[in-house]
C-alpha positions as CSV (number, residue, x, y, z in Angstrom):
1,X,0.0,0.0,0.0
2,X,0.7,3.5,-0.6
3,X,2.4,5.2,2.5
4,X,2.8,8.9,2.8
5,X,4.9,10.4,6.1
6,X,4.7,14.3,6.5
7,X,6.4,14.9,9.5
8,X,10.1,14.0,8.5
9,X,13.5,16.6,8.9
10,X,16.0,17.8,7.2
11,X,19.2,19.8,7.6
12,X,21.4,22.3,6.1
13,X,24.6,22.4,8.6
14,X,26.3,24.8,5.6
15,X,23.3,27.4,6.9
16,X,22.8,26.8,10.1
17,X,26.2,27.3,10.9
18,X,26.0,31.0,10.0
19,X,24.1,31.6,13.2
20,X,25.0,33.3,16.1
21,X,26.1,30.2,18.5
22,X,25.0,32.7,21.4
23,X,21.4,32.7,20.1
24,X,21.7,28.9,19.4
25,X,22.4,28.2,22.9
26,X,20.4,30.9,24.4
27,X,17.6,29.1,22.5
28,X,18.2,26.1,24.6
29,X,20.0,23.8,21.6
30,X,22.1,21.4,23.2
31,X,23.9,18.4,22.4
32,X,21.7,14.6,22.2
33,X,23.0,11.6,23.5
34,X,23.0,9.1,21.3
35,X,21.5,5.6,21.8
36,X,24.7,2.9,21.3
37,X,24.8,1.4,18.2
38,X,22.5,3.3,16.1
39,X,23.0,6.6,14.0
40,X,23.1,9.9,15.3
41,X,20.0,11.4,13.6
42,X,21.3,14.8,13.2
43,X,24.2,13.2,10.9
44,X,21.3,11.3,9.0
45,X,19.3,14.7,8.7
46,X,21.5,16.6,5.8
47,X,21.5,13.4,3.4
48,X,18.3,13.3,1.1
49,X,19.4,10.7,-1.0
50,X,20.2,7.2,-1.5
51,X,20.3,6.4,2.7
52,X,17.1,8.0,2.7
53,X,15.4,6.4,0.2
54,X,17.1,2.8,1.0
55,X,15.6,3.1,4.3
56,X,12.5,4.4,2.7
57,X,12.3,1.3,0.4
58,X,13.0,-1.4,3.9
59,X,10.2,0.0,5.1
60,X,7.3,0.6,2.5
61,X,7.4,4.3,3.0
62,X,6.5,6.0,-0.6
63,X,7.1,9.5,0.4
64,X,8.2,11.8,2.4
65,X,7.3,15.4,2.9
66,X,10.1,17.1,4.4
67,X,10.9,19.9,6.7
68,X,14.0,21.5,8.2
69,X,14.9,20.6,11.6
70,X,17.0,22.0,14.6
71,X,18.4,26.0,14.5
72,X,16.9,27.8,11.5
73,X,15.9,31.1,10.1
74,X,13.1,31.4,13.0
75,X,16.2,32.5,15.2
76,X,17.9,35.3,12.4
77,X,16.3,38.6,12.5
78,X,15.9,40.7,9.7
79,X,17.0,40.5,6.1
80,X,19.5,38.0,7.1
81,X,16.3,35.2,8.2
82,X,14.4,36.3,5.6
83,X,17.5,35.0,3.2
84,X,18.4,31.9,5.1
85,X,14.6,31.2,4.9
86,X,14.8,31.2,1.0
87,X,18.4,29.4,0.6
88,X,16.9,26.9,2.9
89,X,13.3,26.3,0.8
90,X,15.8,26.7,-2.7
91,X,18.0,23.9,-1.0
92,X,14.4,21.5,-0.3
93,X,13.6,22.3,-3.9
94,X,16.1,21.0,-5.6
95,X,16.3,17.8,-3.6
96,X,12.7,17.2,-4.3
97,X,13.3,18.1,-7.8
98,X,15.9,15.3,-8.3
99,X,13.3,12.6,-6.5
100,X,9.8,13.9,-7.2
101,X,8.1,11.0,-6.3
102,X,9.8,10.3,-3.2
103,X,9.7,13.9,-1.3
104,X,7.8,16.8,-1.2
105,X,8.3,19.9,0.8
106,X,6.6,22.6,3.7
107,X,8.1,25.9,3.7
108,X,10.0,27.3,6.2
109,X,9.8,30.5,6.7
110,X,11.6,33.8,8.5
111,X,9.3,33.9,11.4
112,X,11.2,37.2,13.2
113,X,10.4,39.2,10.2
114,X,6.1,38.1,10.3
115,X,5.6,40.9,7.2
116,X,7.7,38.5,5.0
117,X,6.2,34.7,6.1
118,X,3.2,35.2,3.7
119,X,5.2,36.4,0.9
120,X,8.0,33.3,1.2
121,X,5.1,30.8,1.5
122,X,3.4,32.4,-1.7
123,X,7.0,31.7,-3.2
124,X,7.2,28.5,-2.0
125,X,3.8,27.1,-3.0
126,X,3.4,28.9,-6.4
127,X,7.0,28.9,-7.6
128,X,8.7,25.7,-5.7
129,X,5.4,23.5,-5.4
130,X,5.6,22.8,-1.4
131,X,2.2,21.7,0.2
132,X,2.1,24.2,2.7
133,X,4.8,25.2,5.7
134,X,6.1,23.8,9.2
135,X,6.3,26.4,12.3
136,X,8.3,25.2,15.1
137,X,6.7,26.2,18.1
138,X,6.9,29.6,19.5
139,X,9.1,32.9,18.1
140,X,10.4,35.0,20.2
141,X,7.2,34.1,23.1
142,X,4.8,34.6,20.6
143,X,2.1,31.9,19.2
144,X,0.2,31.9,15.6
145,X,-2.3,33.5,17.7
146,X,-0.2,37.3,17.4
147,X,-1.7,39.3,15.0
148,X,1.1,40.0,13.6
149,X,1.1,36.0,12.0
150,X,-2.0,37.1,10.8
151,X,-1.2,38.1,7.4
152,X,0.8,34.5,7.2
153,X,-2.7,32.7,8.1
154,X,-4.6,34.6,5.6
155,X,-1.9,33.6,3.1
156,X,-2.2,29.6,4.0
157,X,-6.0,30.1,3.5
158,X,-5.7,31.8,0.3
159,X,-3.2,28.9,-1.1
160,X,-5.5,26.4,0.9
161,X,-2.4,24.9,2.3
162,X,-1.9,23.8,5.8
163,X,0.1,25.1,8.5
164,X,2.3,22.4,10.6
165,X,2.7,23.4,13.9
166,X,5.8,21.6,15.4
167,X,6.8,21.8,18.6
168,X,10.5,23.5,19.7
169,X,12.4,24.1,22.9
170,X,10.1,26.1,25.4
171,X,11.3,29.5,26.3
172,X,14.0,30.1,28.7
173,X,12.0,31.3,31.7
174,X,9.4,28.5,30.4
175,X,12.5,26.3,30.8
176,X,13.5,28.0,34.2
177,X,10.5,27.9,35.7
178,X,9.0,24.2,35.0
179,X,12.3,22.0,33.4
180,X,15.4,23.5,35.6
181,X,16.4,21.8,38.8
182,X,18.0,18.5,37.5
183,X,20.8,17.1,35.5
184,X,21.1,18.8,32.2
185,X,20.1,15.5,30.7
186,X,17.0,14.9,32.4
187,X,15.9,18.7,32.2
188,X,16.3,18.7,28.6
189,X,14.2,16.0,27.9
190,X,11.5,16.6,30.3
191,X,11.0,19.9,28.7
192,X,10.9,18.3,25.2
193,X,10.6,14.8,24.1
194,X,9.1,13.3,27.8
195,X,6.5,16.2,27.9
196,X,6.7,19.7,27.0
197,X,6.9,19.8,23.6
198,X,3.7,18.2,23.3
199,X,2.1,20.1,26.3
200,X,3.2,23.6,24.8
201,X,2.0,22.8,21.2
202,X,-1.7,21.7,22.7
203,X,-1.3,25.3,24.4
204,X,-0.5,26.7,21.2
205,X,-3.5,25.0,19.2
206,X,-5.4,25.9,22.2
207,X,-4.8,29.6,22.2
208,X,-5.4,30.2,18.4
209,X,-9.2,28.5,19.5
210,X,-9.2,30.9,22.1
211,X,-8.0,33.9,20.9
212,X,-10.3,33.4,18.2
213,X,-8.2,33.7,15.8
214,X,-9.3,29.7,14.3
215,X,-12.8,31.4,14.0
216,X,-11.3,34.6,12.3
217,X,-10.2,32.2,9.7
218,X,-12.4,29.1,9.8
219,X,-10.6,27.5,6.3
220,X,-7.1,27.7,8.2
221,X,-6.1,23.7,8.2
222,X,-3.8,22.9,10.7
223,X,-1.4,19.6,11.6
224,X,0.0,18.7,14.8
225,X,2.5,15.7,15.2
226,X,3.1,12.8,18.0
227,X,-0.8,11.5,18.1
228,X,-2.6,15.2,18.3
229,X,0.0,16.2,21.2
230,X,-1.8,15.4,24.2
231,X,-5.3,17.1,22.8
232,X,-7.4,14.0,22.4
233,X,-7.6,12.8,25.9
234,X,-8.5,16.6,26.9
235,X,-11.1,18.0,24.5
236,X,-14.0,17.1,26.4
237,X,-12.7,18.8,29.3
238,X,-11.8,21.7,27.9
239,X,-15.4,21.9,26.8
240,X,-16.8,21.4,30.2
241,X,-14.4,23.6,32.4
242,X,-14.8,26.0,29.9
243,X,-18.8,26.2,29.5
244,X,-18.7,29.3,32.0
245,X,-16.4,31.3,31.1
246,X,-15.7,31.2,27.1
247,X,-18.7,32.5,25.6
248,X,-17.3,34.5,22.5
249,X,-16.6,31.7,20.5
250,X,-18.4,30.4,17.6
251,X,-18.3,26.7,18.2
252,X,-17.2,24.5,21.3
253,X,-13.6,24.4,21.5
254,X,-13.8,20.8,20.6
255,X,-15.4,21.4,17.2
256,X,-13.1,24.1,16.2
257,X,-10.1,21.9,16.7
258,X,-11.9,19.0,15.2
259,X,-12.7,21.2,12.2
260,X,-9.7,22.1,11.4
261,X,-6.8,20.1,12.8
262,X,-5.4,17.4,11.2
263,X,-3.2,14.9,13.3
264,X,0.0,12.4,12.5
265,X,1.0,9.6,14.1
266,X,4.6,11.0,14.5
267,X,6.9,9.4,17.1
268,X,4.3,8.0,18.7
269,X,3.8,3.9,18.2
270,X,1.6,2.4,20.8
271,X,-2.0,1.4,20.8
272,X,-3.4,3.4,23.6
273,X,-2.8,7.3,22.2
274,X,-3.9,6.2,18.6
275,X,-7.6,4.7,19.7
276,X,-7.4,8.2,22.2
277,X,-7.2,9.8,18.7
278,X,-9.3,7.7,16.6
279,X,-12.1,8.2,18.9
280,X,-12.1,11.7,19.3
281,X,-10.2,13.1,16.0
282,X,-11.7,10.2,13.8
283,X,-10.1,8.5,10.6
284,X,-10.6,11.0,8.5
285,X,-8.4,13.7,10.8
286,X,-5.4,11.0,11.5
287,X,-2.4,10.6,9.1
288,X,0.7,8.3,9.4
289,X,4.0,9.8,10.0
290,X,7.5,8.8,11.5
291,X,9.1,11.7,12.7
292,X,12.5,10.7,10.5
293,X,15.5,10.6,11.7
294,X,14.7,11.3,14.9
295,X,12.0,7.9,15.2
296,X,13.6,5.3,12.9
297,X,11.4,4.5,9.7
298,X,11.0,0.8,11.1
299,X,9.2,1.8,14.1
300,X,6.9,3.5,12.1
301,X,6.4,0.5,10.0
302,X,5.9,-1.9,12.8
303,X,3.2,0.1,14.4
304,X,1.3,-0.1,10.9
305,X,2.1,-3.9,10.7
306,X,0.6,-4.2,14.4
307,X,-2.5,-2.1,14.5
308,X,-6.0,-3.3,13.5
309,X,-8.3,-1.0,11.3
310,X,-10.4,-2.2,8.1
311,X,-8.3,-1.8,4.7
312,X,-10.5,1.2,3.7
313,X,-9.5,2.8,6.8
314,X,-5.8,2.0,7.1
315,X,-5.9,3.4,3.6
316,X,-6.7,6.5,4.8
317,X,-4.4,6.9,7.5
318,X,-0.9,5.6,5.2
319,X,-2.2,7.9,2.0
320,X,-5.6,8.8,1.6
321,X,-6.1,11.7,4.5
322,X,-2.5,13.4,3.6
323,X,-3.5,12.7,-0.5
324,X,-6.8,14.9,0.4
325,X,-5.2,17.5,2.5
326,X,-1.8,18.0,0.4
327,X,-3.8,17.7,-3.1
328,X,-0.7,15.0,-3.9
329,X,-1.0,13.8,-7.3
330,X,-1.4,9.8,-7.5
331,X,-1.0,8.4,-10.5
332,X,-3.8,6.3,-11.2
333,X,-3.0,2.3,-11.7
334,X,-3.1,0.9,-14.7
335,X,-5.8,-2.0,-15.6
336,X,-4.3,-5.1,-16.3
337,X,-4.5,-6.0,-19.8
338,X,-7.1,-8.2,-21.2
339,X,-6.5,-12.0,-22.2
């Protein structure tokens, strides 16, 4: 069967190395350990080639969509972001270019300098073909709910392409104030993988419902990763702790995320979140990815070799939701010839 992953990463270390290593670190990059054994991912990142695509192959993944990873133009004010922005979209281009049926591309875009994001993703849609554009997390402490995103949001709507919001490193007094206190190790991944990456990119979802900026643009399509980042097991409370107090919104808040967030399975391999998101998300809102290099493409392909759904179903969650909401072009299958 046909399997599409959208949530897979890339990296240009020519680019990212022409960033201030102050703002790196103040950012809160710091070094992985790396499981024995197996392959750093961020040396697996840069290559989109024949690695890539062999591990694609062992696996049964048909394509990737892919977006850059780690430090990035979302850190580089100015008309120095907005150029790293467009070197690294040029740079996803021409690798997709050279394997068109294997990747695709999201945008990324120069999130310090908000007046240029819908301009770059108009670029990158019309002129490069990309299905839409990844946001990591915050910039600079503010959410997609700013108003000065709005412009981007409009943009996405008017190329009805979606926005994937991805989580990053929380802030540094988020980091202070809820992650500090034990070894570096443990801190760093309590405030990201373990928890709060997924925690802060519910919040973020949660804030563009409540700041109404979700009903100010009711066509804006949305993705989150790692099985709808903590949202499914909370929606219905959110709706009933919230029945007093929210009263300027449109629809519940449950609706308005179910109307226009999409989810992926990124990272996330186990039974228990994935029926948490079939039953509240549904099918038709849930969309296989692997969260390459970080997750090895085998995981991802053991959890579709493990999980039990009807074929018209697990259709949609390897190819047919992402087909529908990326507009990918499938090339029909031939009918075999008569006798």
């Amino acid at each position: 069967m046909r399997v599409v992953a959208l949530e897979e990463h890339f990296t240009v270390p020519a680019l990212a190395k022409r960033i201030d290593p102050a703002v790196v670190k103040a950012r809160g990059f710091v070094t992985r350990k790396t499981a024995p054994g197996r392959p750093n991912p961020m040396e697996l990142a840069p290559e989109i080639g024949d690695i890539r695509l062999k591990s694609m192959d062992e696996t049964g993944i048909t394509l990737q969509v892919l977006s850059p990873t780690g430090a990035g133009p979302d850190l580089v004010p100015g008309v120095d972001g907005i150029a790293m922005a467009r070197e690294i979209n040029d740079h996803l281009a021409e690798a997709v270019a050279r394997h068109p049926k294997r990747f695709a591309g999201f945008a990324t875009l120069p999130m310090l300098s908000p007046g240029a994001c819908a301009d770059e993703l108009r670029r990158c849609v019309k002129e490069l073909g990309f299905l839409g554009a990844l946001i990591n997390g915050t910039t600079d402490g503010r959410f997609l709910d700013h108003p000065s995103y709005d412009g981007l949001l409009a943009a996405a709507v008017e190329l009805d392409v979606p926005v994937y919001i991805h989580p990053h490193i929380p802030p540094a007094a988020v980091r202070e104030a809820y992650y500090s206190g034990f070894e570096p190790g443990v801190g760093r991944v309590l405030a990201t993988a373990a928890w709060g990456w997924h925690s802060e990119t519910a919040v973020h979802v949660l804030r563009m419902v409540l700041a109404g900026t979700l009903d100010k643009h009711p066509k804006l399509k949305i993705i989150i990763g790692h099985m709808g980042e903590m949202l499914p097991m909370m929606l219905a409370r959110a709706d009933a702790v919230s029945a007093l107090d929210v009263d300027h919104l449109q629809r519940p808040i449950s609706k308005t995320i179910i109307d226009q967030v999409w989810i992926t399975t990124s990272g996330i391999f186990t039974e228990p979140p994935f029926l948490a998101a079939l039953l509240t998300f549904g099918i038709d809102r849930i969309m296989f990815s692997v969260d390459y290099p970080y997750a090895p493409n085998a995981a991802g392909r053991r959890f579709l070799d493990r999980i039990a759904l009807p074929p018209a179903d697990m259709a949609k969650l390897c190819h047919g939701n992402a087909d529908a909401l990326l507009k990918l072009k499938v090339e029909a299958k031939q009918a075999p010839s008569p006798r």
